[in-house]
C-alpha positions in Angstrom: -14.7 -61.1 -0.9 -12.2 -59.9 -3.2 -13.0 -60.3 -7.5 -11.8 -58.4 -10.2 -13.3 -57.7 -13.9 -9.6 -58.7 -16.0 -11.8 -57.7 -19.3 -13.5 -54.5 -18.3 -9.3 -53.3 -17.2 -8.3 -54.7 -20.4 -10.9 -52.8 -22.4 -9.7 -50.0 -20.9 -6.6 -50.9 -21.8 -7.0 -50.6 -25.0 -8.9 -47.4 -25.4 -6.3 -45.8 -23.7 -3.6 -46.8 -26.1 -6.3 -45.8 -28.9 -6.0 -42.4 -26.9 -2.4 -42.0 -26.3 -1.7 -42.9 -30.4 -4.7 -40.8 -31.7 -2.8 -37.5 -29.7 0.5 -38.2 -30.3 1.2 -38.6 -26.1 3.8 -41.6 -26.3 7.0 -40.1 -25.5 8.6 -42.4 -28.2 6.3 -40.7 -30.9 5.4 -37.5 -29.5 3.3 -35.2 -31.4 1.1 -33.3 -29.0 -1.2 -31.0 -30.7 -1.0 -28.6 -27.9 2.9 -28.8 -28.5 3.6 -25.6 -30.0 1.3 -23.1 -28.1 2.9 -24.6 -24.8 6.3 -24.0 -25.7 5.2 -20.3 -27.1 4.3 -19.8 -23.7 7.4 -20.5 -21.9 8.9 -17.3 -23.6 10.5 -15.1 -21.1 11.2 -18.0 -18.5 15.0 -19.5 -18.5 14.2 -23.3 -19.8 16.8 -25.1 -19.1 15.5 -28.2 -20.4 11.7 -29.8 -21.8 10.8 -32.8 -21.4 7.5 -34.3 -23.8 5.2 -37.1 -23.3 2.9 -38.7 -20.0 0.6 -41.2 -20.0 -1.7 -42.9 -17.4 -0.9 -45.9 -16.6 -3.0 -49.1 -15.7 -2.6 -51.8 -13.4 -4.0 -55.4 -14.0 -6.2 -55.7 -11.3 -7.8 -51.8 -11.7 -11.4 -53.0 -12.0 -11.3 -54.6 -8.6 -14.3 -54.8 -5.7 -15.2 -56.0 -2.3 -18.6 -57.5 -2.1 -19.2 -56.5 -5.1 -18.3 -52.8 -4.2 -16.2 -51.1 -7.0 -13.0 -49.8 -5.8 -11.4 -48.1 -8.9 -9.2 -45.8 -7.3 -7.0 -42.9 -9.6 -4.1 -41.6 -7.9 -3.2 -37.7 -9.9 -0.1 -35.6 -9.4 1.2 -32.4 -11.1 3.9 -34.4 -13.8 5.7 -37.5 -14.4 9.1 -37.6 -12.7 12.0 -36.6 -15.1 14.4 -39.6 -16.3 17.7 -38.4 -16.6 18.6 -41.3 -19.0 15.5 -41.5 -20.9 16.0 -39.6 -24.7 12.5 -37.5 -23.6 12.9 -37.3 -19.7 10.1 -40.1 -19.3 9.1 -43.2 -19.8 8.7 -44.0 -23.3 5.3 -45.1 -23.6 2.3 -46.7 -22.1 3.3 -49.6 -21.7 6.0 -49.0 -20.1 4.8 -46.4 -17.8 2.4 -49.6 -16.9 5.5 -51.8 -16.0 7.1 -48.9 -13.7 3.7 -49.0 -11.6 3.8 -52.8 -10.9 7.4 -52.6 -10.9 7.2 -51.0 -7.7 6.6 -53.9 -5.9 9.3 -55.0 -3.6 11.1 -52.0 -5.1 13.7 -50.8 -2.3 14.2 -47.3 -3.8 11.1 -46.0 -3.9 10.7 -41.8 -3.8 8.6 -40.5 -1.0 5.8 -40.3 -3.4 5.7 -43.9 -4.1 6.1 -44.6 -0.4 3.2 -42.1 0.6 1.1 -43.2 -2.6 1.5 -46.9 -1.1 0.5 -45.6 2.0 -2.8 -44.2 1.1 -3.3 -47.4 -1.1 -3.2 -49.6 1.6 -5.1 -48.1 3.6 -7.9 -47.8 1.0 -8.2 -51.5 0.3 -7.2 -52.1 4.2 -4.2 -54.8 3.2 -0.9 -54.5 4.3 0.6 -55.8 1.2 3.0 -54.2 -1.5 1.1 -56.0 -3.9 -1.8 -53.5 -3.9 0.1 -51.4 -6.2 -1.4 -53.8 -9.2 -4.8 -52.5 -8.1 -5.1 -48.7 -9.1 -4.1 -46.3 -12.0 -1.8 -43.4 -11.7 -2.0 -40.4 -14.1 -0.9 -36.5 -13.9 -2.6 -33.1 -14.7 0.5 -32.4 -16.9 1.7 -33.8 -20.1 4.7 -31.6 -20.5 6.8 -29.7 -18.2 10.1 -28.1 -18.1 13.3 -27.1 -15.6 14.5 -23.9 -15.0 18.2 -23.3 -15.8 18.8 -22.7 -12.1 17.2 -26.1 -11.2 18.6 -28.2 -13.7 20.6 -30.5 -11.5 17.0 -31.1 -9.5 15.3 -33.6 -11.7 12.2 -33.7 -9.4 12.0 -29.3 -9.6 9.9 -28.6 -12.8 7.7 -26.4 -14.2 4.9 -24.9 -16.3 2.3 -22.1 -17.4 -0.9 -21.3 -17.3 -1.5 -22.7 -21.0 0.1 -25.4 -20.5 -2.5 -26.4 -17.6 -5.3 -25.7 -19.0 -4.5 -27.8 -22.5 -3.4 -30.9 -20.3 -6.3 -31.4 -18.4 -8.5 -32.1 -21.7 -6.6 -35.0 -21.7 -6.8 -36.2 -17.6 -10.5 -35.7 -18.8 -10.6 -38.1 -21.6 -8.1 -40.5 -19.4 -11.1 -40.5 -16.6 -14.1 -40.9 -18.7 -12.2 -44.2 -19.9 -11.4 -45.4 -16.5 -14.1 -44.8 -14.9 -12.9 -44.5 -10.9 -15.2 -44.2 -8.3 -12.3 -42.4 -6.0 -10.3 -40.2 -7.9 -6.9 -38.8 -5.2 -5.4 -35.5 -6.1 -1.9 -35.5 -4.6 -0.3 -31.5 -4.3 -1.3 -27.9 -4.2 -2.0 -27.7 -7.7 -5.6 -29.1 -7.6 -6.4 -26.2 -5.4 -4.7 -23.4 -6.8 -6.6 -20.4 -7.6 -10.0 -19.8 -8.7 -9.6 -22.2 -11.4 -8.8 -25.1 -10.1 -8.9 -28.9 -10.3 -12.5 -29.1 -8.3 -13.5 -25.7 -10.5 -12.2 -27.6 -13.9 -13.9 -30.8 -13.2 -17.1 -29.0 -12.9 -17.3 -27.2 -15.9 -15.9 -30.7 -17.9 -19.3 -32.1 -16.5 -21.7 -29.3 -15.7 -21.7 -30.5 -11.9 -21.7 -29.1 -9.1 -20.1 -31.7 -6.6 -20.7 -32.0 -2.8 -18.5 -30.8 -0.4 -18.1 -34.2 2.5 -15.3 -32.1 4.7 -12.3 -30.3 4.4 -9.0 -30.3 6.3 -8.2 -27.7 9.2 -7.2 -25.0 7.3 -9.6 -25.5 4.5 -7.7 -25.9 1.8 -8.2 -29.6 0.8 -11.1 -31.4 0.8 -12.9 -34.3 0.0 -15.7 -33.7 -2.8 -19.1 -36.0 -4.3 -20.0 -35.9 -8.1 -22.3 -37.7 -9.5 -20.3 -40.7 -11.0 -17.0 -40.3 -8.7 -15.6 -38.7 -5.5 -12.4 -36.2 -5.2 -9.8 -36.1 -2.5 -7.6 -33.3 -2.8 -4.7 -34.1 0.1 -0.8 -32.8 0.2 1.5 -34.4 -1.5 3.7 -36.8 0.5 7.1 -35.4 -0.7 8.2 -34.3 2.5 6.7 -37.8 4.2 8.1 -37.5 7.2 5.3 -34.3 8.2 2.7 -36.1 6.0 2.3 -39.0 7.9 3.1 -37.2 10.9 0.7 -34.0 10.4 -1.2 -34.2 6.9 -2.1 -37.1 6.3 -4.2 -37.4 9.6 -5.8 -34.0 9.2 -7.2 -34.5 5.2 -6.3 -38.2 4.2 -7.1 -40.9 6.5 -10.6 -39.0 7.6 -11.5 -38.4 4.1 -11.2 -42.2 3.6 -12.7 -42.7 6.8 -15.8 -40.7 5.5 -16.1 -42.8 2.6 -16.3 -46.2 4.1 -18.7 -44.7 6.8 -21.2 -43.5 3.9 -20.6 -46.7 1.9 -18.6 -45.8 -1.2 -16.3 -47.9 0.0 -16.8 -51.1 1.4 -16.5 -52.3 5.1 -13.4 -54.7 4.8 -12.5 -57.6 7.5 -8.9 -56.2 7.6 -7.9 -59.1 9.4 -8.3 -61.9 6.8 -7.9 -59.1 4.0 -4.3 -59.1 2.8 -4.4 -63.2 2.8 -7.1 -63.2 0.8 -6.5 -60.6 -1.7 -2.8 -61.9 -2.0 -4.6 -64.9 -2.9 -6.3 -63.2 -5.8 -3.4 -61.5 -7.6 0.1 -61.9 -6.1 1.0 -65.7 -8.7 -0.1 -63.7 -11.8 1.7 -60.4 -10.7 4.6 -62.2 -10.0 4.9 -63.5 -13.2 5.1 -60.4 -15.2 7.5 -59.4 -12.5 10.1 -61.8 -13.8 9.3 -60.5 -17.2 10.5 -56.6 -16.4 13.4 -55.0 -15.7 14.3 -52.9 -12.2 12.5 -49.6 -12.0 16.4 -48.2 -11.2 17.2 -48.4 -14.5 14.7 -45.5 -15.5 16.1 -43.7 -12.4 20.4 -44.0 -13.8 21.0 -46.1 -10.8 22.3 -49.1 -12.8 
Protein backbone atom coordinates (compact mmCIF):
# COMPACT_ATOMS: atom_id res chain seq x y z
CA UNK A 1 0.00 0.00 0.00
CA UNK A 2 1.05 3.26 -1.29
CA UNK A 3 1.18 6.58 1.53
CA UNK A 4 3.12 9.57 1.48
CA UNK A 5 4.34 12.04 4.51
CA UNK A 6 2.99 15.68 2.40
CA UNK A 7 4.63 17.46 5.79
CA UNK A 8 7.94 15.72 6.17
CA UNK A 9 8.42 16.84 1.87
CA UNK A 10 7.18 20.07 2.78
CA UNK A 11 9.65 20.51 5.65
CA UNK A 12 12.05 19.86 3.44
CA UNK A 13 10.79 22.14 1.38
CA UNK A 14 11.42 24.74 3.17
CA UNK A 15 14.88 24.08 4.48
CA UNK A 16 15.94 23.85 1.09
CA UNK A 17 14.79 27.36 0.10
CA UNK A 18 16.44 28.41 3.65
CA UNK A 19 19.60 26.78 1.86
CA UNK A 20 19.44 28.04 -1.60
CA UNK A 21 18.78 31.91 -0.09
CA UNK A 22 21.40 31.56 2.78
CA UNK A 23 24.18 30.78 -0.37
CA UNK A 24 23.04 32.87 -2.87
CA UNK A 25 22.20 29.59 -5.41
CA UNK A 26 18.91 31.04 -7.06
CA UNK A 27 19.81 31.91 -10.40
CA UNK A 28 17.58 35.04 -10.10
CA UNK A 29 19.90 36.28 -7.11
CA UNK A 30 22.99 34.57 -7.53
CA UNK A 31 25.71 35.21 -5.21
CA UNK A 32 27.73 31.99 -4.79
CA UNK A 33 30.47 32.34 -2.34
CA UNK A 34 32.52 29.97 -4.32
CA UNK A 35 31.82 32.34 -7.32
CA UNK A 36 35.02 34.05 -7.74
CA UNK A 37 37.67 31.28 -7.13
CA UNK A 38 35.61 29.10 -9.85
CA UNK A 39 35.80 31.60 -12.41
CA UNK A 40 39.81 32.27 -11.46
CA UNK A 41 40.10 28.86 -12.37
CA UNK A 42 38.82 28.79 -15.82
CA UNK A 43 41.89 30.94 -16.81
CA UNK A 44 43.61 29.53 -19.77
CA UNK A 45 40.46 27.66 -21.14
CA UNK A 46 38.44 29.47 -24.19
CA UNK A 47 34.93 30.25 -22.17
CA UNK A 48 32.72 30.92 -24.50
CA UNK A 49 29.95 31.49 -22.16
CA UNK A 50 29.03 30.84 -17.97
CA UNK A 51 26.15 30.08 -16.85
CA UNK A 52 25.35 30.62 -12.63
CA UNK A 53 22.91 29.06 -10.42
CA UNK A 54 21.35 25.10 -9.76
CA UNK A 55 19.17 23.94 -7.33
CA UNK A 56 17.57 20.59 -6.34
CA UNK A 57 14.44 20.31 -6.95
CA UNK A 58 11.56 18.51 -4.98
CA UNK A 59 8.56 16.73 -5.98
CA UNK A 60 5.29 16.60 -3.86
CA UNK A 61 5.12 13.21 -3.23
CA UNK A 62 9.21 12.68 -2.35
CA UNK A 63 8.51 11.25 1.09
CA UNK A 64 6.61 8.33 -0.32
CA UNK A 65 6.62 4.40 0.90
CA UNK A 66 5.26 0.96 0.23
CA UNK A 67 4.24 -0.86 3.29
CA UNK A 68 5.57 1.39 5.12
CA UNK A 69 9.06 1.07 3.29
CA UNK A 70 10.63 4.47 2.53
CA UNK A 71 11.36 5.03 -1.01
CA UNK A 72 13.11 8.52 -1.24
CA UNK A 73 14.90 8.11 -4.25
CA UNK A 74 17.68 11.19 -5.48
CA UNK A 75 18.34 11.11 -9.01
CA UNK A 76 22.27 13.31 -9.51
CA UNK A 77 23.82 14.31 -12.82
CA UNK A 78 26.96 16.41 -13.65
CA UNK A 79 24.91 20.12 -14.32
CA UNK A 80 21.63 21.49 -15.06
CA UNK A 81 20.85 21.68 -18.80
CA UNK A 82 21.66 25.20 -20.34
CA UNK A 83 18.44 27.41 -21.26
CA UNK A 84 19.18 29.32 -24.20
CA UNK A 85 16.46 31.85 -23.33
CA UNK A 86 16.85 31.99 -19.69
CA UNK A 87 19.01 35.57 -18.62
CA UNK A 88 21.44 32.92 -16.52
CA UNK A 89 21.23 29.66 -18.71
CA UNK A 90 18.88 28.02 -16.10
CA UNK A 91 15.95 27.94 -14.47
CA UNK A 92 15.56 30.84 -12.30
CA UNK A 93 14.97 29.47 -9.06
CA UNK A 94 13.76 26.65 -6.90
CA UNK A 95 10.68 26.82 -7.50
CA UNK A 96 10.71 26.78 -10.61
CA UNK A 97 13.29 24.16 -11.13
CA UNK A 98 10.38 22.22 -9.01
CA UNK A 99 7.67 22.96 -11.71
CA UNK A 100 10.11 21.73 -14.69
CA UNK A 101 10.32 18.23 -12.73
CA UNK A 102 6.47 17.71 -12.57
CA UNK A 103 6.20 19.45 -15.67
CA UNK A 104 7.44 16.58 -17.30
CA UNK A 105 4.59 14.73 -17.18
CA UNK A 106 2.82 14.03 -20.43
CA UNK A 107 5.76 16.19 -21.70
CA UNK A 108 6.24 15.01 -25.57
CA UNK A 109 9.78 16.52 -25.78
CA UNK A 110 11.52 15.06 -23.30
CA UNK A 111 15.68 14.80 -23.75
CA UNK A 112 17.05 11.31 -23.47
CA UNK A 113 17.86 12.00 -20.00
CA UNK A 114 14.37 12.62 -18.98
CA UNK A 115 13.32 9.60 -20.98
CA UNK A 116 16.10 7.26 -19.31
CA UNK A 117 15.60 9.07 -15.84
CA UNK A 118 11.70 8.02 -16.23
CA UNK A 119 12.88 4.74 -17.10
CA UNK A 120 14.85 3.92 -14.03
CA UNK A 121 11.89 5.68 -12.03
CA UNK A 122 9.50 3.37 -13.03
CA UNK A 123 11.02 0.67 -12.64
CA UNK A 124 11.98 1.55 -8.97
CA UNK A 125 8.47 2.01 -7.80
CA UNK A 126 7.39 -0.90 -10.42
CA UNK A 127 4.33 1.53 -12.07
CA UNK A 128 4.08 2.16 -15.45
CA UNK A 129 2.92 5.61 -15.09
CA UNK A 130 4.36 9.14 -16.07
CA UNK A 131 3.08 10.29 -13.00
CA UNK A 132 5.96 8.85 -10.97
CA UNK A 133 7.93 11.82 -11.87
CA UNK A 134 6.11 13.67 -8.70
CA UNK A 135 7.70 11.04 -6.54
CA UNK A 136 11.67 11.70 -6.41
CA UNK A 137 14.13 14.78 -6.28
CA UNK A 138 16.61 15.57 -8.88
CA UNK A 139 19.82 17.57 -8.08
CA UNK A 140 23.47 17.91 -9.74
CA UNK A 141 27.18 17.72 -8.55
CA UNK A 142 27.65 21.13 -10.21
CA UNK A 143 26.31 24.56 -9.52
CA UNK A 144 28.10 26.31 -12.32
CA UNK A 145 29.53 25.26 -15.49
CA UNK A 146 30.61 26.89 -18.67
CA UNK A 147 30.89 26.22 -22.78
CA UNK A 148 33.83 26.29 -24.65
CA UNK A 149 33.99 28.69 -27.55
CA UNK A 150 34.16 25.80 -29.94
CA UNK A 151 30.96 24.21 -28.39
CA UNK A 152 28.88 27.17 -28.06
CA UNK A 153 26.11 26.22 -30.46
CA UNK A 154 25.86 22.70 -28.25
CA UNK A 155 23.84 23.86 -25.22
CA UNK A 156 24.02 20.26 -23.70
CA UNK A 157 28.34 20.38 -24.16
CA UNK A 158 29.61 22.09 -20.96
CA UNK A 159 32.23 22.27 -18.76
CA UNK A 160 34.36 22.71 -15.59
CA UNK A 161 37.51 22.38 -13.25
CA UNK A 162 38.80 20.65 -10.72
CA UNK A 163 37.78 23.62 -8.19
CA UNK A 164 34.85 24.01 -9.28
CA UNK A 165 34.00 20.26 -8.35
CA UNK A 166 35.25 20.08 -5.38
CA UNK A 167 33.29 23.57 -4.05
CA UNK A 168 29.90 22.22 -5.53
CA UNK A 169 29.65 19.11 -3.87
CA UNK A 170 29.59 20.99 -0.25
CA UNK A 171 26.48 21.90 -1.35
CA UNK A 172 24.96 18.20 -3.02
CA UNK A 173 26.04 17.48 0.70
CA UNK A 174 23.95 19.85 2.48
CA UNK A 175 21.09 19.17 -0.30
CA UNK A 176 21.26 15.29 0.96
CA UNK A 177 21.49 15.71 4.59
CA UNK A 178 18.08 17.66 4.08
CA UNK A 179 16.43 15.05 1.99
CA UNK A 180 17.30 12.42 3.45
CA UNK A 181 17.00 9.53 0.46
CA UNK A 182 17.41 6.05 1.11
CA UNK A 183 18.58 5.51 -2.73
CA UNK A 184 20.67 8.10 -3.91
CA UNK A 185 21.33 7.43 -8.42
CA UNK A 186 24.39 8.92 -9.82
CA UNK A 187 23.76 9.29 -13.59
CA UNK A 188 27.52 9.77 -15.70
CA UNK A 189 31.10 9.12 -15.54
CA UNK A 190 31.80 11.79 -13.28
CA UNK A 191 30.90 9.97 -9.99
CA UNK A 192 33.64 7.66 -10.88
CA UNK A 193 36.30 9.70 -12.07
CA UNK A 194 39.64 9.44 -10.57
CA UNK A 195 40.83 8.76 -7.22
CA UNK A 196 38.57 11.34 -5.87
CA UNK A 197 35.50 10.63 -6.74
CA UNK A 198 31.80 10.82 -5.91
CA UNK A 199 31.89 7.31 -3.73
CA UNK A 200 35.64 8.66 -2.34
CA UNK A 201 33.84 12.29 -1.57
CA UNK A 202 30.87 10.85 0.08
CA UNK A 203 33.11 9.03 2.38
CA UNK A 204 35.15 11.56 3.74
CA UNK A 205 31.68 13.96 4.11
CA UNK A 206 30.63 11.08 6.57
CA UNK A 207 33.73 9.29 7.76
CA UNK A 208 32.17 5.93 6.17
CA UNK A 209 33.30 3.47 4.56
CA UNK A 210 30.30 2.07 2.45
CA UNK A 211 29.79 -1.52 1.20
CA UNK A 212 30.40 -2.60 -2.06
CA UNK A 213 26.74 -4.83 -3.23
CA UNK A 214 28.24 -5.41 -7.03
CA UNK A 215 29.56 -3.72 -9.73
CA UNK A 216 28.96 -3.77 -13.49
CA UNK A 217 31.14 -5.98 -16.06
CA UNK A 218 33.81 -3.80 -16.43
CA UNK A 219 33.89 -2.56 -12.99
CA UNK A 220 33.53 0.76 -13.26
CA UNK A 221 29.99 1.43 -11.67
CA UNK A 222 28.69 -0.01 -8.88
CA UNK A 223 26.08 -0.18 -6.49
CA UNK A 224 27.38 0.95 -2.87
CA UNK A 225 25.67 0.60 1.14
CA UNK A 226 26.31 3.47 3.74
CA UNK A 227 24.98 3.60 6.76
CA UNK A 228 21.82 5.93 6.29
CA UNK A 229 21.59 5.54 2.24
CA UNK A 230 22.69 3.38 -0.78
CA UNK A 231 24.59 4.69 -4.07
CA UNK A 232 24.16 3.57 -7.67
CA UNK A 233 26.56 4.85 -9.86
CA UNK A 234 25.13 3.75 -13.67
CA UNK A 235 25.81 5.54 -17.22
CA UNK A 236 24.12 8.19 -18.21
CA UNK A 237 21.24 7.59 -20.64
CA UNK A 238 22.27 10.21 -23.19
CA UNK A 239 22.91 7.99 -25.85
CA UNK A 240 19.53 5.81 -24.80
CA UNK A 241 19.38 3.81 -27.49
CA UNK A 242 22.83 1.61 -26.07
CA UNK A 243 21.55 2.23 -22.53
CA UNK A 244 18.58 0.42 -22.64
CA UNK A 245 20.02 -1.80 -25.04
CA UNK A 246 23.58 -2.53 -23.24
CA UNK A 247 23.98 -0.44 -19.85
CA UNK A 248 21.21 -0.37 -18.34
CA UNK A 249 20.91 -4.19 -18.08
CA UNK A 250 24.61 -4.70 -17.03
CA UNK A 251 24.60 -1.83 -13.86
CA UNK A 252 21.00 -0.51 -13.50
CA UNK A 253 18.15 -2.94 -13.52
CA UNK A 254 20.51 -5.58 -11.27
CA UNK A 255 21.52 -2.98 -8.93
CA UNK A 256 17.81 -2.34 -8.34
CA UNK A 257 17.22 -5.88 -8.45
CA UNK A 258 19.68 -6.30 -5.54
CA UNK A 259 18.00 -3.88 -3.54
CA UNK A 260 14.50 -5.32 -3.52
CA UNK A 261 16.04 -8.82 -3.01
CA UNK A 262 17.83 -7.46 0.32
CA UNK A 263 14.81 -5.45 1.33
CA UNK A 264 15.69 -1.72 0.94
CA UNK A 265 13.21 -1.71 -1.29
CA UNK A 266 9.97 -3.08 -0.93
CA UNK A 267 8.42 -6.15 -2.77
CA UNK A 268 5.68 -4.41 -4.91
CA UNK A 269 2.42 -6.27 -6.55
CA UNK A 270 3.23 -4.62 -9.87
CA UNK A 271 0.14 -5.71 -11.16
CA UNK A 272 -2.38 -3.53 -9.05
CA UNK A 273 0.59 -1.00 -8.56
CA UNK A 274 0.15 1.82 -11.12
CA UNK A 275 -3.82 1.82 -10.26
CA UNK A 276 -3.31 2.28 -6.96
CA UNK A 277 -0.59 4.77 -6.80
CA UNK A 278 -2.32 6.84 -9.59
CA UNK A 279 -4.94 6.73 -7.16
CA UNK A 280 -2.76 8.38 -4.54
CA UNK A 281 -1.34 11.42 -6.49
CA UNK A 282 -2.43 11.75 -10.13
CA UNK A 283 -6.03 14.54 -8.99
CA UNK A 284 -3.59 16.63 -6.90
CA UNK A 285 -0.75 16.55 -9.52
CA UNK A 286 -3.02 17.36 -12.06
CA UNK A 287 -4.05 20.41 -10.59
CA UNK A 288 -0.85 22.20 -10.32
CA UNK A 289 -0.36 20.94 -13.83
CA UNK A 290 -3.04 23.37 -15.02
CA UNK A 291 -1.29 25.94 -12.98
CA UNK A 292 2.30 25.78 -15.09
CA UNK A 293 3.38 26.59 -18.16
CA UNK A 294 4.98 23.96 -20.91
CA UNK A 295 8.53 22.91 -20.07
CA UNK A 296 9.24 24.10 -23.99
CA UNK A 297 9.20 27.33 -23.12
CA UNK A 298 12.51 26.97 -20.92
CA UNK A 299 13.86 24.91 -23.91
CA UNK A 300 13.05 28.21 -26.91
CA UNK A 301 10.63 25.93 -28.48
CA UNK A 302 7.64 28.31 -28.18
Amino acid sequence: MWNVDFSATQSRNERLKELYDKEGLNADTFHCKYFLRCEASQRGKCVGKQYAGGTAAISPFYDISYNGIPMRTLVVGKETGYMKNEKFGTSPNFEENCSNVLNCINWKNKNNHIKGTLMILKYIFQVNTEYIYSSYALSNSLRCAFQDTSKIEKLSSVSDTKIMRDNCIDYLFEEIDILEPNLIICQGEWSIRGKDNFIEKISKRYDEKPTCLRKNSNGKYGLYKFYNFYVLTCHHPAILGNWIKNLAPDSVWPAIDNLRENGALPQIDNLTSTKEYEALVKSKVDAILDTLQTNDRLRGRV
